[in-house]
C-alpha positions as CSV (number, residue, x, y, z in Angstrom):
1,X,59.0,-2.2,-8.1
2,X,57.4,-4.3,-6.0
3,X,53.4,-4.4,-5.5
4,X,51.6,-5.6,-2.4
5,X,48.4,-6.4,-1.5
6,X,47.4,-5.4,2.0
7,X,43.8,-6.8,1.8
8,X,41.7,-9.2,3.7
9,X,42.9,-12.8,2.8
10,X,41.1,-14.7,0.8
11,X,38.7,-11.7,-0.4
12,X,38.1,-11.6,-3.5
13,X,38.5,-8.1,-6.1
14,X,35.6,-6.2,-6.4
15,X,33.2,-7.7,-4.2
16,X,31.4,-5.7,-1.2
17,X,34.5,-3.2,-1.5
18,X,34.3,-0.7,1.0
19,X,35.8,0.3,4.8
20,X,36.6,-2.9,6.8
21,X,34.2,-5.7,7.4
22,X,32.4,-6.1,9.2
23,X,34.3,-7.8,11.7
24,X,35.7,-4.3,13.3
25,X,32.6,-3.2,14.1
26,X,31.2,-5.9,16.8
27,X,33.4,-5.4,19.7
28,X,31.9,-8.1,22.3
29,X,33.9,-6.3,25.4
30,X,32.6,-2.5,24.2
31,X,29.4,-4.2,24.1
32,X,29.0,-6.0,27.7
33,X,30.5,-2.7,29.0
34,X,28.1,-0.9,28.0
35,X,24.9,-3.0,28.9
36,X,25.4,-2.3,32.4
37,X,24.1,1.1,31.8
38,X,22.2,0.3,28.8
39,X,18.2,2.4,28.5
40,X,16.2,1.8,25.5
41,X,15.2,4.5,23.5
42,X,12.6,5.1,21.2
43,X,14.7,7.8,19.1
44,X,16.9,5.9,16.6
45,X,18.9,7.6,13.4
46,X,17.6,6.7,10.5
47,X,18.2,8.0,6.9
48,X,15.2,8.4,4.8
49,X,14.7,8.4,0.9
50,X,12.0,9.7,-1.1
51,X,9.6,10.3,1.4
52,X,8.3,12.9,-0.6
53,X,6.5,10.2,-3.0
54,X,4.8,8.1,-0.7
55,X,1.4,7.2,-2.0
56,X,1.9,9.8,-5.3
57,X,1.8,6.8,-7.3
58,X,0.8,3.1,-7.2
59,X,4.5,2.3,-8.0
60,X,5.5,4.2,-4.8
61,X,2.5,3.3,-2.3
62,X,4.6,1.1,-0.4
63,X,6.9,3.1,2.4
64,X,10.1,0.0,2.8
65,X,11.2,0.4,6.8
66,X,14.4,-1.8,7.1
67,X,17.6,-1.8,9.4
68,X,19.5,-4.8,11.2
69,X,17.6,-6.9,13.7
70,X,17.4,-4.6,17.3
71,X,18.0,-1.1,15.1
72,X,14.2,0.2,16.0
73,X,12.6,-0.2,12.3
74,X,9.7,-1.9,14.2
75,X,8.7,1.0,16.2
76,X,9.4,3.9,13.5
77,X,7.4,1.6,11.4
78,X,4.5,1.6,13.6
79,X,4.7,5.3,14.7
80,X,4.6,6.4,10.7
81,X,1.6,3.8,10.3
82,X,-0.3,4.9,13.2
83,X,-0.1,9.1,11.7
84,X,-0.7,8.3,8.3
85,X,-3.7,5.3,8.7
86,X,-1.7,3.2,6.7
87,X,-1.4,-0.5,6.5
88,X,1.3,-2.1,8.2
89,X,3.4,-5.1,6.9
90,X,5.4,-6.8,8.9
91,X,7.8,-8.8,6.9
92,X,9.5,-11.0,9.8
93,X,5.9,-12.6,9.7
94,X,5.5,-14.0,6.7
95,X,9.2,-15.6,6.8
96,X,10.7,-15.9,10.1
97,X,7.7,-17.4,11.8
98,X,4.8,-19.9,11.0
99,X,1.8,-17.8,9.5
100,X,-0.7,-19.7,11.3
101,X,0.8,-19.2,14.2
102,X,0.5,-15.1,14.2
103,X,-2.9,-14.6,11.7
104,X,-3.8,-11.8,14.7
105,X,-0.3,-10.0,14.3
106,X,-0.4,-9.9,10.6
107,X,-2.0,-7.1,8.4
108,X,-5.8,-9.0,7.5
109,X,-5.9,-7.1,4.3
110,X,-2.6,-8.3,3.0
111,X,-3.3,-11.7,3.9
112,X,-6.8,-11.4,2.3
113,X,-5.3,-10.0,-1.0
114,X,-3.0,-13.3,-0.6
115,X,-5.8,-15.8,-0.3
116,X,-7.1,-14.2,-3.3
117,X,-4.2,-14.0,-5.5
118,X,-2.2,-16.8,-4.2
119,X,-4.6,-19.0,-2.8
120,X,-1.7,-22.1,-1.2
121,X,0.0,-19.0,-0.2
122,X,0.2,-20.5,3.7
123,X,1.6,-23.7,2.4
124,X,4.5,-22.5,0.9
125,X,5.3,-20.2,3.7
126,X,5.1,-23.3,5.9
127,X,7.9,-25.1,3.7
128,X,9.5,-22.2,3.2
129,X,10.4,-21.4,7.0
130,X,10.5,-25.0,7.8
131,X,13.8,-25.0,5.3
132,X,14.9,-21.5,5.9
133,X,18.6,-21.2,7.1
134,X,19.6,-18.0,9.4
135,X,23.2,-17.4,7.1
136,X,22.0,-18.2,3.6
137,X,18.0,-17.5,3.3
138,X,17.7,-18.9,-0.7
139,X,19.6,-22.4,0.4
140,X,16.8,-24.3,-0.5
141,X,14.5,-24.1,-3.8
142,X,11.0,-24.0,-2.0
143,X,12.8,-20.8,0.2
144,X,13.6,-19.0,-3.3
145,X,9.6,-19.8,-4.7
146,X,8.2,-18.2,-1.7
147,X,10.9,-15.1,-1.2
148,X,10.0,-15.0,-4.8
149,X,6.3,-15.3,-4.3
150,X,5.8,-12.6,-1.5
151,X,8.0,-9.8,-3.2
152,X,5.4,-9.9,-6.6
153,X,2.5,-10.1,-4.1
154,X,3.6,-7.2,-1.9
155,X,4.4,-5.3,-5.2
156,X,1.1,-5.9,-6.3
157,X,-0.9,-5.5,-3.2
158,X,0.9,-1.7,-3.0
159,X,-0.3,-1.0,-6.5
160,X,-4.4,-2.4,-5.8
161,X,-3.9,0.1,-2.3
162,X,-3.3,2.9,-4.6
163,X,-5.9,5.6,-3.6
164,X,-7.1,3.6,-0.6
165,X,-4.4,3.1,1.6
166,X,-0.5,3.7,2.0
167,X,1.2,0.5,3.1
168,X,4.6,0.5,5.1
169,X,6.2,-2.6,5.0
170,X,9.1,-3.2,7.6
171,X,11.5,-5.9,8.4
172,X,15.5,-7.0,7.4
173,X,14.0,-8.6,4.8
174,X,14.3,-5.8,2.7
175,X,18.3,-5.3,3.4
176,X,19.2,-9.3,2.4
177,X,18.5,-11.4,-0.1
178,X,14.8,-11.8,1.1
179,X,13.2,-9.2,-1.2
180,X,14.6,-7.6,-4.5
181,X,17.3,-10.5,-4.7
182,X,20.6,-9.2,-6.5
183,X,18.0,-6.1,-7.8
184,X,18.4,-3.5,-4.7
185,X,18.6,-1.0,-7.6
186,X,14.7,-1.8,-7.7
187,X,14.5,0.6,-4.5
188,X,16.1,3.7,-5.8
189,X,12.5,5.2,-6.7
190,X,11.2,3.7,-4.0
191,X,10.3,5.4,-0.4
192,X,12.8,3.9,2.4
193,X,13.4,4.6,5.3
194,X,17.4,2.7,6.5
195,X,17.9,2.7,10.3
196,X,21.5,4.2,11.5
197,X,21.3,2.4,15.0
198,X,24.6,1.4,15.9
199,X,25.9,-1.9,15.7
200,X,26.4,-1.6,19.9
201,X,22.9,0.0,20.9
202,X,21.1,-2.9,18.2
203,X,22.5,-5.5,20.0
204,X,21.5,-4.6,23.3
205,X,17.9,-3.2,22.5
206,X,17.2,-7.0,21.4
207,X,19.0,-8.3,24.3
208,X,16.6,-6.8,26.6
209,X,13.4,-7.0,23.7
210,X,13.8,-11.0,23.6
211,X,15.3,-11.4,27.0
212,X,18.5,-13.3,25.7
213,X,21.8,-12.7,26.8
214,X,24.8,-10.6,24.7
215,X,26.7,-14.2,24.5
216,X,23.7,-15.8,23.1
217,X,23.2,-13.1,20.6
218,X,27.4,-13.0,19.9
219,X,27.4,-16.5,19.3
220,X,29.3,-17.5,16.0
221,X,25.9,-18.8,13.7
222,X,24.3,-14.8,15.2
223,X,27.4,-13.2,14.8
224,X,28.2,-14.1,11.4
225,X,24.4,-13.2,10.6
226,X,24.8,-9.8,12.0
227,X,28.1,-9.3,10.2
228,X,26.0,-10.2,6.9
229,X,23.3,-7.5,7.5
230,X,26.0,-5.0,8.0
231,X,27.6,-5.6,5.1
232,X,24.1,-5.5,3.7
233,X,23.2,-2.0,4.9
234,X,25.9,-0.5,3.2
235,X,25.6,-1.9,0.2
236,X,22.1,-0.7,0.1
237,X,22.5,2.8,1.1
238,X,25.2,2.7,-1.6
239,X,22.9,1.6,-4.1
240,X,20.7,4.5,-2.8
241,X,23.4,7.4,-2.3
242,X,23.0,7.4,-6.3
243,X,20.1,9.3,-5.9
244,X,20.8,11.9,-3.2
């Protein structure tokens, strides 16, 4: 008897097993095709876990909004703010750009609770970004302190909300290794809210939000990002199926 092995080449047993990645699932021409005709929409799938204990307890006060760049998680995040009063995070803030830069976008009670408990918190933000890689995000050590560093403090800052405020905190941040790194199991008691978007409509909602071009956004350093945060997502909701 003979045994073969029909597998990817070069992938290696047991890691991010699962239906084909990601590769399949970013057709360029399927994607071009159907920009022509493309109208953004404000109702995106999503898949939402325990909802139901949002602001019960100071261990579940913070609602985690997440979903690939383009997938909507910015605008349900909003929406569910704006009904419940609650205090909006958003994560790409406090690691894809310079904090100084957007003080008036970002939530002034987080960032006082920061200057407070971490009082050089802008400083190693600023190294962090400066050193920040878009294909491997913990590359460099002062990236890993302050990754490190904003996870305790939003953990903390959910818990001193208790009773005051829900907080929903949104951005990819929670699907890769930004936040819980290798610990995504941390989530399972946690309220979350993953957006379904397709891989297709993601793509072209931040074609026409940042006004770039689908070559631009398909080019290989984007791509292989993309192709990361898919494989990302389902690893997640894996993690999370556990509990449905």
């Amino acid at each position: 008897m003979i045994l073969q092995h029909h597998g990817i080449k070069g992938q290696r047993w047991g890691v991010r097993n699962g239906p084909p990645y990601p590769i399949n699932k970013i057709r360029p021409k399927s994607i071009k095709a159907k920009a022509k005709s493309y109208k953004p929409t404000s109702n995106r799938p999503h898949t939402d876990y325990n909802l139901d204990k949002w602001g019960r307890t100071e261990d579940t006060n913070i609602l985690y909004v997440t979903g690939i760049s383009g997938s909507g998680k910015s605008t349900v995040a909003k929406d569910i703010a704006t009904k419940n009063n609650a205090d909006l995070i958003d994560l790409d803030l406090y690691t894809f750009k310079t904090a100084n830069k957007y003080n008036d976008r970002m939530s002034k009670s987080f960032n006082n609770f920061l200057d407070k408990e971490v009082p050089n918190w802008r400083s190693l933000q600023s190294d962090a970004y400066s050193a920040l890689t878009k294909t491997n995000r913990r590359a460099k050590p002062q990236v890993s302190e302050w990754f490190d560093t904003l996870e305790h403090a939003l953990t903390n800052y959910g818990k001193s909300e208790y009773g005051k405020n829900k907080v929903v905190a949104e951005g990819v941040q929670v699907l890769d290794e930004t936040l819980f790194y290798n610990n995504k199991k941390a989530l399972r008691n946690k309220p979350l809210i993953v957006m379904d978007t397709s891989i297709e409509d993601s793509i072209l909602s931040r074609s026409v939000r940042d006004n770039k071009s689908i070559d631009k956004l398909l080019e290989p350093e984007r791509r292989k990002q993309l192709e990361g945060w898919l494989m990302d997502k389902d690893i997640l909701k894996k993690e999370m199926s556990d509990i449905k």
